[in-house]
C-alpha positions as semicolon CSV with decimal commas, in nm:
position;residue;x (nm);y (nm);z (nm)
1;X;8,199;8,362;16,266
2;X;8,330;8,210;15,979
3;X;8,676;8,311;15,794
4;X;8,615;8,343;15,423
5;X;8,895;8,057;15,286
6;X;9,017;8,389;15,062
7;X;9,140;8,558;15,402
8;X;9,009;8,790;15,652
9;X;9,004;9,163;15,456
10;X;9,027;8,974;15,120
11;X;8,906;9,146;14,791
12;X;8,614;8,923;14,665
13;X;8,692;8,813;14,303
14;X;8,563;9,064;14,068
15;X;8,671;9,216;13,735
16;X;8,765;9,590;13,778
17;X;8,637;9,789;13,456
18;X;8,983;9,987;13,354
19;X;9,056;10,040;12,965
20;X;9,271;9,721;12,875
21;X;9,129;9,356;12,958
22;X;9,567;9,305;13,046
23;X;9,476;9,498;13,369
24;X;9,188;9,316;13,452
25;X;9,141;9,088;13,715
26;X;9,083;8,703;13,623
27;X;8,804;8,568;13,783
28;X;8,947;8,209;13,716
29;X;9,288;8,310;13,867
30;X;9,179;8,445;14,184
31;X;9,279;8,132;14,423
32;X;9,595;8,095;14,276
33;X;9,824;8,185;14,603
34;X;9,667;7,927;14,753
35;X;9,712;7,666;14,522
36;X;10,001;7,379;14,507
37;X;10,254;7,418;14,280
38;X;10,108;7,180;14,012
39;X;9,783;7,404;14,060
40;X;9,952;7,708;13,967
41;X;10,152;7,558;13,659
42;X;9,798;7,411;13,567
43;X;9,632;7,730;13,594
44;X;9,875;7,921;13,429
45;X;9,884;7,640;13,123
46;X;9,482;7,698;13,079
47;X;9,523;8,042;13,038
48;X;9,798;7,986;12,761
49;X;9,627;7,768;12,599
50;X;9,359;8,041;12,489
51;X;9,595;8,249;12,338
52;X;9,689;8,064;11,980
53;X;9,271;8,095;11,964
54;X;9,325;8,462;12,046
55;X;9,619;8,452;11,736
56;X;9,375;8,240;11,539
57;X;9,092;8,542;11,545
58;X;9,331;8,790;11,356
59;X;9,506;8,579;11,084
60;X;9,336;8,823;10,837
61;X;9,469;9,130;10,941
62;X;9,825;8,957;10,993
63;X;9,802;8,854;10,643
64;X;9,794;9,205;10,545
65;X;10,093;9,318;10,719
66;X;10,278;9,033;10,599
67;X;10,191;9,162;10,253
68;X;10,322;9,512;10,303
69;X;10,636;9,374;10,445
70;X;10,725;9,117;10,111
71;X;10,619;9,438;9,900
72;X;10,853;9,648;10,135
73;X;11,184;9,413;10,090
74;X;11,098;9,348;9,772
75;X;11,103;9,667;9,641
76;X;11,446;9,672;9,847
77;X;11,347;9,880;10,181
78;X;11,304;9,796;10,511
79;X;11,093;9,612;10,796
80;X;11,101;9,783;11,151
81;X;10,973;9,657;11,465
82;X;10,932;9,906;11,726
83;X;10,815;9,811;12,111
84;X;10,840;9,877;12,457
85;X;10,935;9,655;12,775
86;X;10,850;9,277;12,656
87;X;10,728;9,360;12,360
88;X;11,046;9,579;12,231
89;X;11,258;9,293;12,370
90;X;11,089;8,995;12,139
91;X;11,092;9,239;11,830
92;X;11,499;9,256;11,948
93;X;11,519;8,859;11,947
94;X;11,256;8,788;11,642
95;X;11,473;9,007;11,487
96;X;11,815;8,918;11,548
97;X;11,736;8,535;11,481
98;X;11,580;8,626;11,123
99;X;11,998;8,658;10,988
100;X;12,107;8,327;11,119
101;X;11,772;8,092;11,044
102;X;11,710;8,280;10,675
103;X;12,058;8,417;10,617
104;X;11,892;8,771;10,526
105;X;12,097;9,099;10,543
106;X;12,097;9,248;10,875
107;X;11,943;9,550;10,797
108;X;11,598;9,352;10,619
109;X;11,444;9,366;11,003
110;X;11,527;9,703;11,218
111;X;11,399;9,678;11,564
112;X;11,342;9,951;11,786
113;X;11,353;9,993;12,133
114;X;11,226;10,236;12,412
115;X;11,550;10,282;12,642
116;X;11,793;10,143;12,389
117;X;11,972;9,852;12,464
118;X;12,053;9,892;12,792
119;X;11,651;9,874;12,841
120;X;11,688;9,535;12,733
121;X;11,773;9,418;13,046
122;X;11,708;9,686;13,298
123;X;11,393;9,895;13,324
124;X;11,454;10,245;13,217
125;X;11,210;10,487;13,434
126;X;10,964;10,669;13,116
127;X;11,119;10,549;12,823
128;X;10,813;10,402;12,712
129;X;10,586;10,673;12,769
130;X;10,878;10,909;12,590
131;X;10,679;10,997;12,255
132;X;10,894;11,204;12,100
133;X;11,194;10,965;12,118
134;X;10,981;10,707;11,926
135;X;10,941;10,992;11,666
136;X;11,300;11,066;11,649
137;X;11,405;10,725;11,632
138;X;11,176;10,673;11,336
139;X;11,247;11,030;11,178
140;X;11,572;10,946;11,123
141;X;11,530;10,577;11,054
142;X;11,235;10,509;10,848
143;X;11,205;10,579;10,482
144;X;10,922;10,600;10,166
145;X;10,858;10,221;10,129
146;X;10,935;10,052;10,436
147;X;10,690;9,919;10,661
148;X;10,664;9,962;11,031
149;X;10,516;9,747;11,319
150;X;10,486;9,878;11,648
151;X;10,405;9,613;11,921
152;X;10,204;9,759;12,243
153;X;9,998;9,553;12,556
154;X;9,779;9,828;12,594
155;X;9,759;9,955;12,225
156;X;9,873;10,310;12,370
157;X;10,228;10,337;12,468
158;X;10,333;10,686;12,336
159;X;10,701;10,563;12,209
160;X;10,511;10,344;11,983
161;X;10,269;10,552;11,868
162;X;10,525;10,850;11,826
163;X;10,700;10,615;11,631
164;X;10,442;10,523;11,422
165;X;10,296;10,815;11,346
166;X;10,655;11,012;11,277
167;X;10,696;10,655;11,038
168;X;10,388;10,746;10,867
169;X;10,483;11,141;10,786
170;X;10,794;10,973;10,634
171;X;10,609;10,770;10,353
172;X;10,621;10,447;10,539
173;X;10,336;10,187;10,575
174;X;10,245;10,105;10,934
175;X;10,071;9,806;11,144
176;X;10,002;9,808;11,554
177;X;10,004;9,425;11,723
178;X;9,794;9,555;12,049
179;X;9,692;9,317;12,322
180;X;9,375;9,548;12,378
181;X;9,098;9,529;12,111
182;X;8,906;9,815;12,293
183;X;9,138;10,093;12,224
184;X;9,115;10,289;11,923
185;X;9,306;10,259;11,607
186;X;9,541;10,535;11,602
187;X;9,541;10,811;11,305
188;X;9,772;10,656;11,032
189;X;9,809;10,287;11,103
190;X;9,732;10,082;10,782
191;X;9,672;9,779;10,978
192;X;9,543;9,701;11,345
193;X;9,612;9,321;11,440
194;X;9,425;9,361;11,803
195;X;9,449;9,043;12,000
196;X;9,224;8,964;12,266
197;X;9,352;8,720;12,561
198;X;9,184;8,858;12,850
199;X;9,261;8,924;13,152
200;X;9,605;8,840;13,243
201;X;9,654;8,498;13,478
202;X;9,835;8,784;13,728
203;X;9,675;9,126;13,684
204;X;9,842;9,318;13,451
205;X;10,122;9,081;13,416
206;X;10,188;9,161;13,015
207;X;10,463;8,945;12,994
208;X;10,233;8,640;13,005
209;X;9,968;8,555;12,775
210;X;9,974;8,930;12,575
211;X;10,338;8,827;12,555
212;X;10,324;8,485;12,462
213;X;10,045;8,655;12,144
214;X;10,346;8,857;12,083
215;X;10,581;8,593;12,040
216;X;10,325;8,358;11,813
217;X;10,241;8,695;11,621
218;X;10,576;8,755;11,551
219;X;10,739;8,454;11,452
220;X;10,434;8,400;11,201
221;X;10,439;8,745;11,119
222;X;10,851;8,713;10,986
223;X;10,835;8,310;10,871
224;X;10,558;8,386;10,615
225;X;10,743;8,709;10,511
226;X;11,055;8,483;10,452
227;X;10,852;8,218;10,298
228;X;10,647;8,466;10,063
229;X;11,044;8,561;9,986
230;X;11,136;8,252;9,835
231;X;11,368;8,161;10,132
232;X;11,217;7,877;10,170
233;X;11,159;7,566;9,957
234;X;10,911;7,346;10,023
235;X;10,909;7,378;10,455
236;X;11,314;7,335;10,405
237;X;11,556;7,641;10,492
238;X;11,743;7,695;10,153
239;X;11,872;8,043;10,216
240;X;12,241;7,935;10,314
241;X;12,568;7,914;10,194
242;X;12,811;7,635;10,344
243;X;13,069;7,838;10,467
244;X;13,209;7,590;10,722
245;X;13,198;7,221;10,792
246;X;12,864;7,238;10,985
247;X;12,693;7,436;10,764
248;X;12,790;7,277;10,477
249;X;12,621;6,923;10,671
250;X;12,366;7,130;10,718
251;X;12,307;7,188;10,331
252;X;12,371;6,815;10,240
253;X;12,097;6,743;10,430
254;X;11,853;6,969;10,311
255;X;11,961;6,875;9,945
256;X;11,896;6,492;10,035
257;X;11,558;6,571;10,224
258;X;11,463;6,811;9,891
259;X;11,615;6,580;9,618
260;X;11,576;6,219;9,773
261;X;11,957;6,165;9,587
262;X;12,253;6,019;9,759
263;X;12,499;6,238;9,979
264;X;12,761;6,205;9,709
265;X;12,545;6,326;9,423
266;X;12,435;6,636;9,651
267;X;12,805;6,661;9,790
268;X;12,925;6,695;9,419
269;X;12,643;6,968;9,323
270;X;12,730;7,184;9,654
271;X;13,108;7,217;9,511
272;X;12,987;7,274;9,194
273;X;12,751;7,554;9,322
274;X;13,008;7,692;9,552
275;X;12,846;7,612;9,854
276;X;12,537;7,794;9,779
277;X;12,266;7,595;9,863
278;X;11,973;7,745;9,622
279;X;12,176;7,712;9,330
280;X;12,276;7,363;9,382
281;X;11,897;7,220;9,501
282;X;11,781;7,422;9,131
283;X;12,085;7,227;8,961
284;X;11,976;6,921;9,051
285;X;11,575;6,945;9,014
286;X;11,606;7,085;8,691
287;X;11,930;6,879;8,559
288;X;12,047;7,259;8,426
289;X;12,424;7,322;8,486
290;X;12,516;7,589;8,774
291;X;12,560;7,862;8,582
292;X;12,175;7,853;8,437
293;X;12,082;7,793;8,803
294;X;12,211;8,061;8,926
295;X;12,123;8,302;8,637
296;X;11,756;8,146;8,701
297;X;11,752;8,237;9,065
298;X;11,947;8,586;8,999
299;X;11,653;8,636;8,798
300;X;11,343;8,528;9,048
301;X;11,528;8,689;9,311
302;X;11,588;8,370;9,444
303;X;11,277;8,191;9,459
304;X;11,365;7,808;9,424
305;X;11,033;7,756;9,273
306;X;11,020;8,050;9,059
307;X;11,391;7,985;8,923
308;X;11,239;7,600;8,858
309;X;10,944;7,713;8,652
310;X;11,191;7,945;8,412
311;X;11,423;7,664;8,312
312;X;11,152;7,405;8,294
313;X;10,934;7,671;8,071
314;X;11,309;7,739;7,826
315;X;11,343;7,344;7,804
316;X;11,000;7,273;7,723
């Protein structure tokens, strides 16, 4: 008799039907315990490399939600994130590192939690199926205007949901990043960005490729918001002021990338602009003094481009 190279009592390599495709079993995974370790970095690298496809497939529906969440800030509310397990902790970090890159006010991005922060590293036993302490959280949190995005592997955890839907009876727009396109769009969510990467390279192992879509959705989902802001010019980060020595390198070169002028010349217009960057790159594209830069940009809400087009449009 011949033993099966799986293992006497093995389970033979099927797909087991349950409702999200993160649960399934990958048929092109199924060896993997027997593999070197360059095999199992390999196979775990093809898998990733299906999920910016995955991304790709619901650009249109992320465009959306990036829309509600410029016309949220801009009409001065909020953006909140609100997740479970790995998702809940990248909507922590994609939120905290929004302040430092864009220099936005900490309370632009609110992010949400199941557990609270001590779920951020520990598991806390229910907290994500808790669905009325998503609704609390968001009762007292979310207001007429903002816009909520819950993130969810299985496009059903109850926290998020709650959340969403106790978001919703406030006045609040609301979006659902789910890593299973076969569940149902709850009642009340404006936009449903579903993305589809399968079966996970270990069975029901979230953290992986529905995670990694996470992470990509994310950090796309909050650069075009800042971009669409104006807190960006050109692909340069402009939304700084040089309050120390390093930042205020920082700014000099960004003003010599964005002006092509020498670091004297851009050292000059920083002090001029007291250290704020926007004001001094408008300064010296436009050849305005600071004081009409700054009114320009006051006026644009500070959109470099915006604030360029008004004093070029009064000189002309």
């Amino acid at each position: 008799m011949t033993t099966s190279r799986r293992g006497v009592g093995a389970v033979p390599p099927q797909v087991v039907h349950v409702d999200s495709p993160t649960e399934q079993r990958n048929p092109r995974t199924t060896d993997i315990d027997q593999m070197s370790t360059a095999g199992i970095l390999t196979a775990i690298n093809a898998e990733d490399s299906r999920v910016p496809r995955a991304v790709h497939a619901v650009l249109p529906q992320l465009a959306t939600a990036v829309d509600y969440a410029t016309e949220a800030l801009r009409g001065g509310h909020r953006v909140h994130y609100v997740g479970a397990g790995t998702s809940g902790r990248l909507a922590v970090l994609d939120a905290a590192e929004l302040v430092p890159t864009f220099n936005v006010p900490p309370d632009w991005f609110v992010a949400h939690h199941a557990g609270g922060e001590r779920a951020l590293r520990h598991a806390v036993e229910n907290a994500e199926d808790d669905e009325s302490a998503g609704a609390a959280e968001l009762s007292s949190t979310a207001a007429a205007g903002d816009f909520v995005l819950g993130l969810t592997a299985s496009g059903r955890t109850p926290y998020v949901l709650g959340a969403l839907q106790a978001a919703k009876r406030r006045g609040a727009r609301t979006g659902l990043v789910s890593g299973n396109p076969g569940a149902p769009k709850p009642p009340g969510v404006d936009v449903l960005i579903a993305v589809d990467t399968g079966p996970e390279t270990i069975a029901g192992s979230t953290r992986m490729k529905a995670g990694t879509a996470q992470k990509i959705v994310l950090t796309a989902f909050s650069t075009a918001t800042m971009v669409k802001l104006g807190r960006t010019y050109s692909n340069l980060m402009v939304s700084m002021r040089a309050t120390n020595a390093k930042l205020r390198g920082r700014t000099l070169r960004i003003l010599r990338e964005a002006t092509g002028l020498s670091a004297q010349d851009c050292d000059e217009a920083l002090t001029k602009a007291d250290g704020d960057l926007k004001v001094a790159l408008v300064h010296l594209l436009s050849g305005v003094d600071v004081a009409v830069a700054s009114k320009a940009l006051a006026a644009t809400d500070g959109h470099v481009r915006k604030a360029l087009e008004s004093v070029r449009a009064r000189a002309s």
